[in-house]
Structures are given as structure tokens and as C-alpha cells.
MIZA-312636 format. One record per residue (C-alpha): x, y, z; residue number from 1; residue in three letters. Coordinates in nm, 2 decimals, m for minus. Layout:
REM MIZA-312636
+--------+--------+--------+-----+------+
!      u !      v !      w ! pos ! code !
+--------+--------+--------+-----+------+
!      X !      Y !      Z ! NUM !  ALA !
...
+--------+--------+--------+-----+------+
***
This chain:
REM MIZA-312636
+--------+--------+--------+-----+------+
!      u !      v !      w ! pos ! code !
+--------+--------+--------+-----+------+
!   0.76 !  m0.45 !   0.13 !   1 !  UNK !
!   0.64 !  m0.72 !   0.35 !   2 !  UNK !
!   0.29 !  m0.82 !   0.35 !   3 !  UNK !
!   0.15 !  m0.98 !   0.62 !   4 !  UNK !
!  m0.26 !  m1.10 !   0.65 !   5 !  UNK !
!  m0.49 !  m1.32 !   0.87 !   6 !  UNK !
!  m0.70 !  m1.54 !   0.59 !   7 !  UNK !
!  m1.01 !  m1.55 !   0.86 !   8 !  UNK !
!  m0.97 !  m1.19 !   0.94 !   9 !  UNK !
!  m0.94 !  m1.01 !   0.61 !  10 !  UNK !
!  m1.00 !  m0.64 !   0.61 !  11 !  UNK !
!  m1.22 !  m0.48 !   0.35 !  12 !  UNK !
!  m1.00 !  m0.24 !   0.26 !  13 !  UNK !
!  m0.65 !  m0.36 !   0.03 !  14 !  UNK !
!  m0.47 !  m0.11 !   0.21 !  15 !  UNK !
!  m0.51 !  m0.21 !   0.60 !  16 !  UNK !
!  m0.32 !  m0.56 !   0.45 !  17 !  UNK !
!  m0.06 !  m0.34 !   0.31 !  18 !  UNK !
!   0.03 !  m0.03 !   0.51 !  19 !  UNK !
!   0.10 !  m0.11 !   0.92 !  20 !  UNK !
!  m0.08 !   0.15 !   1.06 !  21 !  UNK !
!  m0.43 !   0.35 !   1.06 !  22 !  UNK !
!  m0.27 !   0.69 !   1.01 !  23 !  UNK !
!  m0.10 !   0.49 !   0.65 !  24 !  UNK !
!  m0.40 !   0.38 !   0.58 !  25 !  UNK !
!  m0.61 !   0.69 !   0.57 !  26 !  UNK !
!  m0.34 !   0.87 !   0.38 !  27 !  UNK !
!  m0.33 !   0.61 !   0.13 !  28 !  UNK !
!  m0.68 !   0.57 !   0.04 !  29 !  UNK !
!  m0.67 !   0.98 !   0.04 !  30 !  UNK !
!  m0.40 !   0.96 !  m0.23 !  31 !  UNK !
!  m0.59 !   0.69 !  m0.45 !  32 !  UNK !
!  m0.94 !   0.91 !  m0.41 !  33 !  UNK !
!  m0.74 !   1.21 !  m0.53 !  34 !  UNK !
!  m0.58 !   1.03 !  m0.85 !  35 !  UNK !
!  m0.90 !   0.87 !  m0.95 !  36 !  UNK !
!  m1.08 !   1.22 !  m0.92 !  37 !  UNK !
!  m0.84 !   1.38 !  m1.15 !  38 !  UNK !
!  m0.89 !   1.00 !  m1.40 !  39 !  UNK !
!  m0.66 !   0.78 !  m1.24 !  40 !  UNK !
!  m0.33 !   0.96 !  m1.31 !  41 !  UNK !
!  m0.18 !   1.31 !  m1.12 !  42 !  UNK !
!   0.17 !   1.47 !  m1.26 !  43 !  UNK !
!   0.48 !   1.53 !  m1.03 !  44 !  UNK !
!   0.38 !   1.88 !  m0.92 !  45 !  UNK !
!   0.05 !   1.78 !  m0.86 !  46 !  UNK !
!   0.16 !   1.51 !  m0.62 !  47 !  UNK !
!   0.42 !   1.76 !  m0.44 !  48 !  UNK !
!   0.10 !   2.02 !  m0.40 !  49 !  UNK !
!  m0.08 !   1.65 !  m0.26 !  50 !  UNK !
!   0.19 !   1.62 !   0.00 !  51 !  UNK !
!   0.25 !   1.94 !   0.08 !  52 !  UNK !
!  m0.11 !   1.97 !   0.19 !  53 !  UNK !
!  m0.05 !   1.68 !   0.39 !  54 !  UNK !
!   0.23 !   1.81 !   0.56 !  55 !  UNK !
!   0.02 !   2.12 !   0.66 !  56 !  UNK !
!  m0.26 !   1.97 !   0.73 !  57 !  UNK !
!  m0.60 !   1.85 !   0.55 !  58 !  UNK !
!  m1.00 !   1.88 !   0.75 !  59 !  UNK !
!  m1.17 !   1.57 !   0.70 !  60 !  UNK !
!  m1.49 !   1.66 !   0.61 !  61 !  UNK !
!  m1.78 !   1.40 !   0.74 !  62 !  UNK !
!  m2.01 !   1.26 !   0.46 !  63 !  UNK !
!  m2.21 !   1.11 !   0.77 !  64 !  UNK !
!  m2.40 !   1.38 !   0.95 !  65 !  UNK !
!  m2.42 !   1.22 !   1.28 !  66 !  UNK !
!  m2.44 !   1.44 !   1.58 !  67 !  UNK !
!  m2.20 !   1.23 !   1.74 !  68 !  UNK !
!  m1.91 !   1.38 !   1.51 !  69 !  UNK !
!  m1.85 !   1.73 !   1.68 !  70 !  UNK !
!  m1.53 !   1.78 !   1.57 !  71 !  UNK !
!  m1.35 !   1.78 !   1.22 !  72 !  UNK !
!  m1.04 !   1.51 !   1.18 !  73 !  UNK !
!  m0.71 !   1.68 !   1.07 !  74 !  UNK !
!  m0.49 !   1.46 !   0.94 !  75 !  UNK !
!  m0.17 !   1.57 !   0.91 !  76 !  UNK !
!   0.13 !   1.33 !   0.76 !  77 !  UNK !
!   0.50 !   1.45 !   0.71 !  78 !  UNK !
!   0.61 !   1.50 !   0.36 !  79 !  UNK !
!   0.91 !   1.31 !   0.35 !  80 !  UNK !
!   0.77 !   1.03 !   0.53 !  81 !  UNK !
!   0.49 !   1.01 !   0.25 !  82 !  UNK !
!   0.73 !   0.96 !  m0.04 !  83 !  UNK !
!   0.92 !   0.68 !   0.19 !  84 !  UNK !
!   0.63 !   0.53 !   0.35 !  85 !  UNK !
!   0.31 !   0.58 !   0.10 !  86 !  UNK !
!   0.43 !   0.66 !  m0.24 !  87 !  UNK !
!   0.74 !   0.49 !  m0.29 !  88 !  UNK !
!   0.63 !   0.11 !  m0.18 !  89 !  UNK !
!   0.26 !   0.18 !  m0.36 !  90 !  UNK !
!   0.55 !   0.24 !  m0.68 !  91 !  UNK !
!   0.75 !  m0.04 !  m0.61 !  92 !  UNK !
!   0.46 !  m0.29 !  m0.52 !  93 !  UNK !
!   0.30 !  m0.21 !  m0.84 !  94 !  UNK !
!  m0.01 !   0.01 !  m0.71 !  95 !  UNK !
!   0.12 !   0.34 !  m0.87 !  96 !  UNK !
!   0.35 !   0.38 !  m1.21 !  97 !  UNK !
!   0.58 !   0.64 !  m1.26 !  98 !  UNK !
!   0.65 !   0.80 !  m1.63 !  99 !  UNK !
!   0.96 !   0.91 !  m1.65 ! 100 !  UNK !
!   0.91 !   1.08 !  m1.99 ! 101 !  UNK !
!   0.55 !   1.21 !  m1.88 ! 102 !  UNK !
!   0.66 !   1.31 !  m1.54 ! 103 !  UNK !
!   0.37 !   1.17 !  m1.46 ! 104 !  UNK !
!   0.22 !   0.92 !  m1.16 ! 105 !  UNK !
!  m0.07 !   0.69 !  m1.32 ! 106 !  UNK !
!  m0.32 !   0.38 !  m1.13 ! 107 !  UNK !
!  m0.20 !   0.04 !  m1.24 ! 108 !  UNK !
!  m0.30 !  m0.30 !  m1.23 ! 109 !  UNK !
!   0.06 !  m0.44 !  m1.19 ! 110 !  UNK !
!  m0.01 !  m0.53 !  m0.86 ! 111 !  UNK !
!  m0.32 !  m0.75 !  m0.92 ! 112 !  UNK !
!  m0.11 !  m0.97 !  m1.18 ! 113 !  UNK !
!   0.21 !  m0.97 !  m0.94 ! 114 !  UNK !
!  m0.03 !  m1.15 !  m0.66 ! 115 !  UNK !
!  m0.20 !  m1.37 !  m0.91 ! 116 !  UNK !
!   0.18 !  m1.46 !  m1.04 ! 117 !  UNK !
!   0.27 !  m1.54 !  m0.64 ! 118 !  UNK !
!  m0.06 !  m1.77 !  m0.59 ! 119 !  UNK !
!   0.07 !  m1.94 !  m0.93 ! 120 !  UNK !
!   0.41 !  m1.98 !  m0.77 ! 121 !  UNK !
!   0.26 !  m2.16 !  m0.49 ! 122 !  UNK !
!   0.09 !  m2.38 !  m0.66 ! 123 !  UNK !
!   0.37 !  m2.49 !  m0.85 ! 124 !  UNK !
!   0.54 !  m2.54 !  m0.53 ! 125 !  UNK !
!   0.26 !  m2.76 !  m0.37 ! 126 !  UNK !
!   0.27 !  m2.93 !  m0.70 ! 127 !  UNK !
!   0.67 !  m3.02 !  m0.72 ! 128 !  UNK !
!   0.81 !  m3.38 !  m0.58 ! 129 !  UNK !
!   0.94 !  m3.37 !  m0.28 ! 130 !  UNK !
!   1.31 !  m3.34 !  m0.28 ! 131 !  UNK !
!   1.56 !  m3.60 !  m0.06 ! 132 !  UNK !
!   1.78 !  m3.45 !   0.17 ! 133 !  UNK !
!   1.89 !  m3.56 !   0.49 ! 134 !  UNK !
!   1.93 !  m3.40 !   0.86 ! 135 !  UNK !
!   2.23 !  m3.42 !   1.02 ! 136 !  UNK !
!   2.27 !  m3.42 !   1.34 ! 137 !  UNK !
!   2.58 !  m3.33 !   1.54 ! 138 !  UNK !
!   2.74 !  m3.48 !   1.83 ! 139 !  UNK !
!   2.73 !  m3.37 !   2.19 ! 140 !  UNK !
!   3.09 !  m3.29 !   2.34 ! 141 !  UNK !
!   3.15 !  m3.50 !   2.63 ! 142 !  UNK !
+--------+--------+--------+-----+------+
***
């Protein structure tokens, strides 16, 4: 997964950095309100009931009562698409664990100490001599 940010135009939210588009993003902040609800961790069946509803369709429901907002959102997000696109790379970023033994998909903090590990790699990087190496350049064919 490829993360890609603008450090004078950071978003407020983790996962507009992360996901690429709106639709991703709304689906994955839906998916990490529904785990902490039921304490941070959801079991497998639990998260194929989660998709499934996505794939038929969930009402947003409005907690700002603003006459402006006629019409419920329906978001509606393809259930194979949210194990390749949401789950999977919130698993293999570190975001979400999965117990095998448990069967069970749990909150983590794996991803805050991979991006603290990164920024420490960097700084060992500014922080290393400069190595000597040459450029060669090659002739022009006459």
C-alpha cells in the first residue's frame, strides 16, 4: 500500500491519507465506528454480516438536523471489493489484526509504531555520510 500526503495540506482524518477515494473513506471510518462499538474487536461472521450490509446497502442516518439534508445517503460498497480494498490493506498496514486461533479481527496500534519506525529510518538516513560514487557518462555516436 502506497501512502501518499501533502505536509501543508493534511487531512483531519488518518483515512483520507490512506484510502484514494471518498467512497473508501466513508466505508473505512464506518468499519472502525462499528468495531469500536462492539470494544474494539468484531469476529469473522460478524465482519461478513458488516459487508454484506454493505453490499446491500446501508441509510446514513444524519446526526445534523439541517433542513438542508432532504435526502438520506445510501452507501453501498461491493463485498469483494471491501475485503481487497478496505480490510485487507487496513490488515496488512497494521490498522486491523487478524486471530487466526480466535477467528477474530481486533484494533491495533501496529500501525502507529510501523510510522514512528519509518520517521526513525529517515533520520538515520539524513544522519549517515554521504557515500562516493561517480556518474558516468556515456559517449555520443558520431
Amino acid at each position: 500500500m502506497v501512502i501518499l500526503f501533502d505536509q501543508y495540506n493534511m487531512p483531519e482524518n488518518i483515512f483520507e491519507i490512506i484510502f484514494s477515494t471518498n467512497q473508501q473513506v466513508v466505508v473505512a471510518n464506518m468499519l472502525m465506528e462499528e468495531m469500536k462499538t462492539r470494544g474494539g474487536e468484531i469476529g469473522k461472521t460478524e465482519m461478513s454480516m458488516f459487508a454484506t450490509a454493505l453490499h446491500d446497502g446501508v441509510t446514513l442516518e444524519s446526526k445534523d438536523p439541517s433542513p438542508l439534508r432532504k435526502k438520506p445517503v445510501v452507501i453501498s460498497y461491493n463485498k469483494r471489493q471491501f475485503y481487497d480494498r478496505i480490510l485487507t490493506p487496513m490488515k496488512t498496514m497494521g490498522i486491523i489484526d487478524y486471530d487466526l486461533y480466535k477467528k477474530t479481527y481486533k484494533l491495533s496500534e501496529k500501525f502507529n509504531k510501523d510510522m514512528m519506525r519509518i520517521g526513525l529510518m529517515w533520520l538515520q538516513e539524513l544522519r549517515r555520510p554521504p557515500k562516493a560514487f561517480s556518474i558516468k557518462t556515456t559517449e555520443q555516436k558520431k
